[in-house]
LODREN-78723 format. One record per residue (C-alpha): residue number from 1; chain; x, z, y; residue in three letters. Coordinates in nm, 2 decimals. Layout:
{NUM; "A"; {X; Z; Y}; "ALA"} ...
//
This chain:
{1; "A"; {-4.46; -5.07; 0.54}; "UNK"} {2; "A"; {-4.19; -5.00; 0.31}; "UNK"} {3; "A"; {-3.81; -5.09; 0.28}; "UNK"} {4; "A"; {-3.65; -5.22; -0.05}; "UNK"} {5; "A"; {-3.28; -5.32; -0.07}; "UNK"} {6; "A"; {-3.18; -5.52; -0.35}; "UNK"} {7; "A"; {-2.81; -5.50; -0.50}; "UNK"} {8; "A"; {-2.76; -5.85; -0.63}; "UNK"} {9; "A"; {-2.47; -5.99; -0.88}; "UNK"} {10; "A"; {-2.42; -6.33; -0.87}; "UNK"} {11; "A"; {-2.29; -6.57; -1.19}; "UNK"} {12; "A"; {-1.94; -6.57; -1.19}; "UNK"} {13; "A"; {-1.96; -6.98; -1.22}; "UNK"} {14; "A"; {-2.11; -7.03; -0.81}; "UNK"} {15; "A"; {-1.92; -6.99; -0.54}; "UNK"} {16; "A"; {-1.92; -6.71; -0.28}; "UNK"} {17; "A"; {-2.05; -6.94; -0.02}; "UNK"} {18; "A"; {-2.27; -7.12; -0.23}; "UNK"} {19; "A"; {-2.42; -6.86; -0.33}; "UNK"} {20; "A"; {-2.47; -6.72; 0.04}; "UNK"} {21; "A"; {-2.61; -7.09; 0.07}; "UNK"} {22; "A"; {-2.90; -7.03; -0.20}; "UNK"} {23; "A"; {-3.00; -6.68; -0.10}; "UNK"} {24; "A"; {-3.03; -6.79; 0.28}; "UNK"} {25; "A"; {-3.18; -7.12; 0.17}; "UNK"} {26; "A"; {-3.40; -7.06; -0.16}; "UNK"} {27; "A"; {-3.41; -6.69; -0.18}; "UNK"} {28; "A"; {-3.52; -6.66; 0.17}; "UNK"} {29; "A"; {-3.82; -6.92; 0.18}; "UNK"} {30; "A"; {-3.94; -6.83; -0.16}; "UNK"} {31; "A"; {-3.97; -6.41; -0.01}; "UNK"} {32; "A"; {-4.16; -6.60; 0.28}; "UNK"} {33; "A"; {-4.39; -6.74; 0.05}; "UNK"} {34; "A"; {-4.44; -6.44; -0.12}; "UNK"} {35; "A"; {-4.60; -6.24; 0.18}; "UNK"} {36; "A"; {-4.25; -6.05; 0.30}; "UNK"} {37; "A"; {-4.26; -5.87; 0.63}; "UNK"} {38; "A"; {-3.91; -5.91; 0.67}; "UNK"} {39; "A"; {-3.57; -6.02; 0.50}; "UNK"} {40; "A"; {-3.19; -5.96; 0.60}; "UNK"} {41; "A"; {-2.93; -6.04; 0.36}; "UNK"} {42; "A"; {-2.58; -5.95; 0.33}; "UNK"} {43; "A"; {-2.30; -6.11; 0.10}; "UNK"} {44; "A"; {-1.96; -6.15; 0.06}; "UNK"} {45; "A"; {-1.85; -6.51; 0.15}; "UNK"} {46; "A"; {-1.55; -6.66; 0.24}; "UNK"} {47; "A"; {-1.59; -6.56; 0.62}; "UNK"} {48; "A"; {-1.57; -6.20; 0.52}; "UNK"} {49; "A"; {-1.22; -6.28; 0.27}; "UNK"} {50; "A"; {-0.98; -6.16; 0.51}; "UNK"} {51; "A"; {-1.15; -5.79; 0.47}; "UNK"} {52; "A"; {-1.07; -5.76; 0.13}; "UNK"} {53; "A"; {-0.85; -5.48; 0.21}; "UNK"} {54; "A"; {-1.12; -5.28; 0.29}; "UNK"} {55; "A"; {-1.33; -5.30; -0.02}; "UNK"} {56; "A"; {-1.36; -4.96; -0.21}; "UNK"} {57; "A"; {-1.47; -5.01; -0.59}; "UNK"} {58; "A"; {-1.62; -4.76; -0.81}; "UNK"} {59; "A"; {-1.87; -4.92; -0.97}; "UNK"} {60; "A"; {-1.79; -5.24; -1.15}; "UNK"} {61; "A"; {-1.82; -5.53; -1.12}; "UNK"} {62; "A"; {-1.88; -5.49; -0.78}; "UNK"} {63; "A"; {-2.19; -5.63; -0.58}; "UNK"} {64; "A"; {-2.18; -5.96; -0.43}; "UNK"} {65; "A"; {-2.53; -5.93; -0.18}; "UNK"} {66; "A"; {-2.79; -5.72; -0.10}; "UNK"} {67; "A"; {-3.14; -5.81; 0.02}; "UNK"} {68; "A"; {-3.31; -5.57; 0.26}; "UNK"} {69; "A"; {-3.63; -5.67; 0.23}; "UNK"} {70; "A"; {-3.95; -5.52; 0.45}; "UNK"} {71; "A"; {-4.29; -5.49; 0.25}; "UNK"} {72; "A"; {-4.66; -5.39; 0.28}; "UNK"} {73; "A"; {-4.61; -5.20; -0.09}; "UNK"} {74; "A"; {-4.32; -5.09; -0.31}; "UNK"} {75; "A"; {-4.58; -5.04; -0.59}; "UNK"} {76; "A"; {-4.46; -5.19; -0.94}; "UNK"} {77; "A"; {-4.77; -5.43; -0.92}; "UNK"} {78; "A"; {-4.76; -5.51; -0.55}; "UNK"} {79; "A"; {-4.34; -5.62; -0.53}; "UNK"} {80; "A"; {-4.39; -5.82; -0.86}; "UNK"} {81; "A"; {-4.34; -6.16; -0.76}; "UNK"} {82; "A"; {-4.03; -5.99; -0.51}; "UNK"} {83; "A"; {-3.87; -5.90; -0.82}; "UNK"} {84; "A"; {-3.92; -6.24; -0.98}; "UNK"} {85; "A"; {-3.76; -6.42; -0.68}; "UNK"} {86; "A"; {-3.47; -6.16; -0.72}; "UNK"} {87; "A"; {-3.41; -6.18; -1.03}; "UNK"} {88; "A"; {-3.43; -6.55; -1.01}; "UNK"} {89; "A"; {-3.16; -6.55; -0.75}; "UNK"} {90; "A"; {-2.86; -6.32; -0.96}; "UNK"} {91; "A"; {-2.73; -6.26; -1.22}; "UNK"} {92; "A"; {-2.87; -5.89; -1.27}; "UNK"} {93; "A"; {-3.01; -5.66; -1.00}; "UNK"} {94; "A"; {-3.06; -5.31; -0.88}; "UNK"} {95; "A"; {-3.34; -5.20; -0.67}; "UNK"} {96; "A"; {-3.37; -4.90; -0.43}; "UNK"} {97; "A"; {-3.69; -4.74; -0.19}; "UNK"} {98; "A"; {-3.49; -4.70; 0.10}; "UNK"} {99; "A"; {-3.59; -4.45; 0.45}; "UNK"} {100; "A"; {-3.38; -4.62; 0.68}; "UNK"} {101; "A"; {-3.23; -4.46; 1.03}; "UNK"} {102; "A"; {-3.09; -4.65; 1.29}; "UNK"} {103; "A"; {-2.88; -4.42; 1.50}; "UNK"} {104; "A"; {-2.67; -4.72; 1.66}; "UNK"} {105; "A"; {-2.92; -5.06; 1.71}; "UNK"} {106; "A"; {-2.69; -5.36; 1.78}; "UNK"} {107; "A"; {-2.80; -5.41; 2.13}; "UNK"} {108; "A"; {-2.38; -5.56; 2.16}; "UNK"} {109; "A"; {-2.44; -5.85; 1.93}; "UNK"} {110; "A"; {-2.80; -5.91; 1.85}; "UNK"} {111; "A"; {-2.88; -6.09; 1.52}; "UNK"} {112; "A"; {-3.06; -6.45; 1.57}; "UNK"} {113; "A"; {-3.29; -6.53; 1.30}; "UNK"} {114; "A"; {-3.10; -6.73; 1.03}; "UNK"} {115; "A"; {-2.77; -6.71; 1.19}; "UNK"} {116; "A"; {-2.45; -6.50; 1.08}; "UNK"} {117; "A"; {-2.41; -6.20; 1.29}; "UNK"} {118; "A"; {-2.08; -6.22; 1.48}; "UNK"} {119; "A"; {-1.79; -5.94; 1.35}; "UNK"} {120; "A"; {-1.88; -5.84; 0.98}; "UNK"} {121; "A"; {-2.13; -5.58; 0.78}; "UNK"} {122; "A"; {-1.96; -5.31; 0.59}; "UNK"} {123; "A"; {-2.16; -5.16; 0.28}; "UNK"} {124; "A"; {-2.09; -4.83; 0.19}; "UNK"} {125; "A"; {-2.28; -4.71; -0.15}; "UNK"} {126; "A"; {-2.28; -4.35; -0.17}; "UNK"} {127; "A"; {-2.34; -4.09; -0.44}; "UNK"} {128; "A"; {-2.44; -3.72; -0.37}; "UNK"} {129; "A"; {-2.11; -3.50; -0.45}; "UNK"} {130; "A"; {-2.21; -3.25; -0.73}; "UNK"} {131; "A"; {-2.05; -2.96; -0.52}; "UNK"} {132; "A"; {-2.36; -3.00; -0.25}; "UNK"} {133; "A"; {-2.72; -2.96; -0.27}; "UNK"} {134; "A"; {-2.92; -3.19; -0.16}; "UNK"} {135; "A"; {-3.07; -3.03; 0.21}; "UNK"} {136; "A"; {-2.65; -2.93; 0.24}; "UNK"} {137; "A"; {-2.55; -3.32; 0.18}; "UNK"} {138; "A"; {-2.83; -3.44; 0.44}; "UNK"} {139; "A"; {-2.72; -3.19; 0.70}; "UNK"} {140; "A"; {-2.36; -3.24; 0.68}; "UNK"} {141; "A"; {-2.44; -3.66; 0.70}; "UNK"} {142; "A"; {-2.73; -3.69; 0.97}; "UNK"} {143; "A"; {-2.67; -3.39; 1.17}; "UNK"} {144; "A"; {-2.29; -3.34; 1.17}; "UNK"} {145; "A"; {-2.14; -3.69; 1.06}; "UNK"} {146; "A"; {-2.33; -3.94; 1.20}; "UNK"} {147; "A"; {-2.21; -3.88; 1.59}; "UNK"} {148; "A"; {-1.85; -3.90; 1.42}; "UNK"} {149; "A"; {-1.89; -4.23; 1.26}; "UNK"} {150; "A"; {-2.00; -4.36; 1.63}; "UNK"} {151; "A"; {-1.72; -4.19; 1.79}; "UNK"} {152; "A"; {-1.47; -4.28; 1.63}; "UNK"} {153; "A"; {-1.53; -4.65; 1.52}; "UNK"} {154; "A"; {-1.60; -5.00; 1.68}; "UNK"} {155; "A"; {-1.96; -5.00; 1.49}; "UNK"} {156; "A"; {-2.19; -5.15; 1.70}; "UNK"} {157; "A"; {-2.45; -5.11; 1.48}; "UNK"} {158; "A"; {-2.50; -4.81; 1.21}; "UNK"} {159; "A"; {-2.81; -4.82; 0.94}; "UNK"} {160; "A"; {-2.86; -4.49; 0.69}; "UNK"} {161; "A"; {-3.04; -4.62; 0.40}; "UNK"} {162; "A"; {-3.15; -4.26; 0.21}; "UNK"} {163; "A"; {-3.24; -4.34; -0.14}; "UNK"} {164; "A"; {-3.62; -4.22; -0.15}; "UNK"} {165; "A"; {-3.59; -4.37; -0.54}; "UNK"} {166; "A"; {-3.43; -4.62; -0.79}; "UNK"} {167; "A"; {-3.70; -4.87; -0.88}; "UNK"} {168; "A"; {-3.48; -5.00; -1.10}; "UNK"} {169; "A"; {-3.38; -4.71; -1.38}; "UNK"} {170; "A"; {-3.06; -4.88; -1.54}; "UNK"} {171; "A"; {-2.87; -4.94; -1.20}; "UNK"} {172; "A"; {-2.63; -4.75; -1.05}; "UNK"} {173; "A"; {-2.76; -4.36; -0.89}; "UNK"} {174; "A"; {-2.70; -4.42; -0.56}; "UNK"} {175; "A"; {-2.81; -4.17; -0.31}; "UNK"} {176; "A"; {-2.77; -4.38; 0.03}; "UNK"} {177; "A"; {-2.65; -4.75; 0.10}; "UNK"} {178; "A"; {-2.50; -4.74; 0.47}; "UNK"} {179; "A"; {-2.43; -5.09; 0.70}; "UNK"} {180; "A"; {-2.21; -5.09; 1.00}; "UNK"} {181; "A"; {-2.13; -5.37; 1.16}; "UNK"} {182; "A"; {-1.75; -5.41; 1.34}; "UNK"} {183; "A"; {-1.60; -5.71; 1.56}; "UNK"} {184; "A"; {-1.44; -5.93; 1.31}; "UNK"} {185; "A"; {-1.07; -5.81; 1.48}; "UNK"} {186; "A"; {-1.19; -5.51; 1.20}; "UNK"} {187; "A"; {-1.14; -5.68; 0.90}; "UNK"} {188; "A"; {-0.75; -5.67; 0.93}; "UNK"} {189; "A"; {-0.68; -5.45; 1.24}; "UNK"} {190; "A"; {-0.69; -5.07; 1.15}; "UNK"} {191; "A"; {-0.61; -5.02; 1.54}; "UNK"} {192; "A"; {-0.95; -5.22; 1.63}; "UNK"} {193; "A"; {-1.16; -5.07; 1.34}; "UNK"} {194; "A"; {-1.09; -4.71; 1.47}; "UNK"} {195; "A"; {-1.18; -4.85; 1.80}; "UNK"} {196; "A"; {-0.84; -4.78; 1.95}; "UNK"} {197; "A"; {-0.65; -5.11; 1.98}; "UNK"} {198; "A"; {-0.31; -5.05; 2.13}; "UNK"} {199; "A"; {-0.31; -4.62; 2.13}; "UNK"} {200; "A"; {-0.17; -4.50; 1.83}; "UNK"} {201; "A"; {-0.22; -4.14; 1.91}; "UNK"} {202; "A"; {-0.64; -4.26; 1.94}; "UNK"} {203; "A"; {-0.57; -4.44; 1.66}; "UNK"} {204; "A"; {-0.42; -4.11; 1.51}; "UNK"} {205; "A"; {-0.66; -3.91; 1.60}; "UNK"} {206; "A"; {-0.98; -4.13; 1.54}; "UNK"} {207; "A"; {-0.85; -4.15; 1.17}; "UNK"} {208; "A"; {-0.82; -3.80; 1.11}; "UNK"} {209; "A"; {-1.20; -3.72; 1.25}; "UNK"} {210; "A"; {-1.31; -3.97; 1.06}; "UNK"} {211; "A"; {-1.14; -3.88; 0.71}; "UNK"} {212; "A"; {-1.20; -3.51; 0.77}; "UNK"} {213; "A"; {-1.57; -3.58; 0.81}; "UNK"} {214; "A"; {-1.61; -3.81; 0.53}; "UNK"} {215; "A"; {-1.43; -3.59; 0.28}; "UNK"} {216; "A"; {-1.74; -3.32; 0.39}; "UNK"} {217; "A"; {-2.01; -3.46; 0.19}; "UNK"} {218; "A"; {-1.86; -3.82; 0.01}; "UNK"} {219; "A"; {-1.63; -3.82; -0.37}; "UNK"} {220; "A"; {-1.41; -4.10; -0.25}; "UNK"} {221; "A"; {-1.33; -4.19; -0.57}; "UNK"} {222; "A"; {-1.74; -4.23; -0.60}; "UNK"} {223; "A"; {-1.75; -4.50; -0.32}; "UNK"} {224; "A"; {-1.83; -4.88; -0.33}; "UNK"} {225; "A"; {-1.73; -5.03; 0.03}; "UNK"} {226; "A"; {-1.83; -5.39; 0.04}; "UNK"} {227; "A"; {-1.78; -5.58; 0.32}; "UNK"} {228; "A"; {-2.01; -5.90; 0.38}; "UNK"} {229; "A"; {-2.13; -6.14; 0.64}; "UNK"} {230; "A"; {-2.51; -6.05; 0.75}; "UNK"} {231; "A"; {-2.79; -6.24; 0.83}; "UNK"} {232; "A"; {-3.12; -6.19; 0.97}; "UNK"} {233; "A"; {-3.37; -6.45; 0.85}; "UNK"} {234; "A"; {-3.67; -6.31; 0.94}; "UNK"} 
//
């Protein structure tokens, strides 16, 4: 089994929330249909508005859903009629062969199929700095960064998507696509995100970890942050 993840525009003209509303609705029975082991989509609907704050934009216009999306065969032939049903379903598209890594599993807040998670799903789209090497940018993230992110955060759940390959040769060269999930207090509390509501000198020194980490192996002015709502749907 292989994972894709789909970066999806939507038209302009629909709605946030209706457009969550067709993915979840038409999107989602039509990848049934099709055969698809499994289907989780994120987008950016009104419930996630209040995180705007923390959206980070390089590439633009920025996404507005991605499909994570579970298949027998990422062969050209074999996704076909996935990528007719995505491209069906936005405006324009990018596709991805993901390795995912789960270091944190939400065993806090468990998805139910079909259902919004509770708290939010933060996107991070990240590109390889050019002053690493590949095996040096993997190390520093898995092996060095990754206990960081879960100290020093209220994530209760923490996906690596490595970019194996772009299936998709015109959209953007993204080297990983990262989900963490927070409690929604995250969206507009700095002191919850950091996981250190009502300590400021946690607070202080969660933020500093944090930054000092990230500025290892991540161009910050090469980051897309999208939060979104997530749902499981099968």
């Amino acid at each position: 089994m292989e994972k894709l993840i789909y970066i999806l525009w939507r038209d302009p003209a629909e709605t946030p929330d209706a457009y969550a509303q067709r993915l979840r609705s038409s999107l989602s029975a039509g990848l049934r249909d099709a055969g698809v082991r499994g289907l989780k989509i994120n987008v950016a609907d009104s419930a996630v508005a209040p995180a705007a704050g923390l959206r980070q934009m390089h590439v633009l216009p920025q996404a507005d859903a991605f499909a994570n999306v579970w298949v027998d065969s990422a062969i050209a032939s074999l996704r076909a009629p996935v990528d007719a049903l995505i491209a069906a379903h936005s405006l324009r598209h990018a596709a991805y062969l993901v390795s995912e890594s789960q270091p944190l599993r939400n065993r806090r807040r468990p998805p139910q199929p079909g259902e919004r998670t509770d708290g939010f799903a933060q996107m991070a789209l990240l590109k390889r700095p050019a002053k690493l090497d590949y095996e040096s940018w993997l190390d520093i993230w898995h092996n060095s960064h990754t206990a960081v992110a879960v100290e020093t955060q209220s994530n209760f759940e923490y996906i690596q998507n490595l970019v194996v390959r772009r299936l998709t040769p015109e959209g953007p060269a993204y080297d990983a696509i990262v989900e963490e999930c927070f409690p929604a207090a995250a969206m507009t509390d700095p002191y919850t995100f950091f996981d250190a509501a009502g300590d400021e000198a946690k607070f202080q020194h969660n933020l500093k970890r944090m930054m000092d980490s990230v500025q290892r192996f991540i161009d910050m002015d090469q980051l897309d942050v999208v939060p979104t709502s997530q749902y499981q749907m099968f």
